[in-house]
C-alpha positions in Angstrom: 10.4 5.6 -19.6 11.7 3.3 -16.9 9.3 0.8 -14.9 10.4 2.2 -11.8 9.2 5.8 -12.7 6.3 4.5 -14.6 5.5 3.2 -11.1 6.3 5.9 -9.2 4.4 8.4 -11.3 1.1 6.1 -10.5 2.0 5.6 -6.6 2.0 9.7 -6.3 -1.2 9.6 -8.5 -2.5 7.0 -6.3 -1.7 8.8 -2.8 -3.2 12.1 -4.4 -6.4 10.2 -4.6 -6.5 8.5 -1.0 -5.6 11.9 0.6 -8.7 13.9 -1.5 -10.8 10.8 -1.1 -9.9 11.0 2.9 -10.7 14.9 2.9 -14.1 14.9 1.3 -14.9 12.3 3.9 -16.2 13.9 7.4 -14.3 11.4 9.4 -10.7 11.9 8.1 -8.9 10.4 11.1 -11.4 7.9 11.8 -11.0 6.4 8.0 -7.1 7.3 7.7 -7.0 5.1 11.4 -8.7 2.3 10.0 -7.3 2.3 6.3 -3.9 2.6 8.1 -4.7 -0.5 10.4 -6.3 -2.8 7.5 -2.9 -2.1 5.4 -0.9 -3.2 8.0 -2.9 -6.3 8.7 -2.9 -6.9 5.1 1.2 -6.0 4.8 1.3 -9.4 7.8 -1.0 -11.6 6.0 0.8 -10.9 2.6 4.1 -12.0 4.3 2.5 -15.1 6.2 0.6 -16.6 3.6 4.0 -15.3 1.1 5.8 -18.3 2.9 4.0 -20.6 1.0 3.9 -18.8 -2.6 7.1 -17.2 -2.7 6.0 -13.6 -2.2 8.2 -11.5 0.6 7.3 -7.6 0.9 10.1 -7.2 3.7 8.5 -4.8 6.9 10.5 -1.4 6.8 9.0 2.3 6.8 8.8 2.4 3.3 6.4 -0.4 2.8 4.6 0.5 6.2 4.6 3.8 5.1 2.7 2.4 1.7 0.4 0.0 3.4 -1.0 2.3 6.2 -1.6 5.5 3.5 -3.2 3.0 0.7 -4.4 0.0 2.7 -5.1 -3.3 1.2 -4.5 -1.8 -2.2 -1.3 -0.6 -1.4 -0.1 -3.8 -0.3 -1.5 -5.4 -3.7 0.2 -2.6 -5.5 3.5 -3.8 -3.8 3.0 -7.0 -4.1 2.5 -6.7 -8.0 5.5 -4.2 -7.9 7.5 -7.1 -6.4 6.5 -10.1 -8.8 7.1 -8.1 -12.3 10.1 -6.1 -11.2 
């Protein structure tokens, strides 16, 4: 089995979670709102500090996309995506 569908087998695994872990909540627009905005400040920070360690997550809709549905763990999940493949 490849890396890349190892990976993406997890990601769906991973969104699955978030969204049931969203629903059970009462507030689903109120956490996906602030999950969403924590992701994307994380996603800046990532690139900001990256400078300086040699980590770049390039800003498109697919990595928006990832940090806004999964948050700060989505942009960790990317940035360990992007150091080991």
């Amino acid at each position: 089995m490849s890396a890349k569908i190892f990976l993406g087998c997890i990601f769906a695994f991973y969104i699955i979670v978030i969204v049931i872990a969203f629903i059970k909540s009462k507030r689903f627009f109120t956490a996906f709102l602030l999950t969403a905005l924590q992701g994307v400040c994380a996603l800046f920070a990532v690139n900001l500090i990256g400078q300086y360690i040699m980590v770049h997550i390039p800003v498109n809709a697919w990595t928006l996309g990832v940090s806004s549905v999964g948050g700060v763990s989505g942009v960790i999940m990317m940035v360990l995506c992007d150091s080991f493949i």
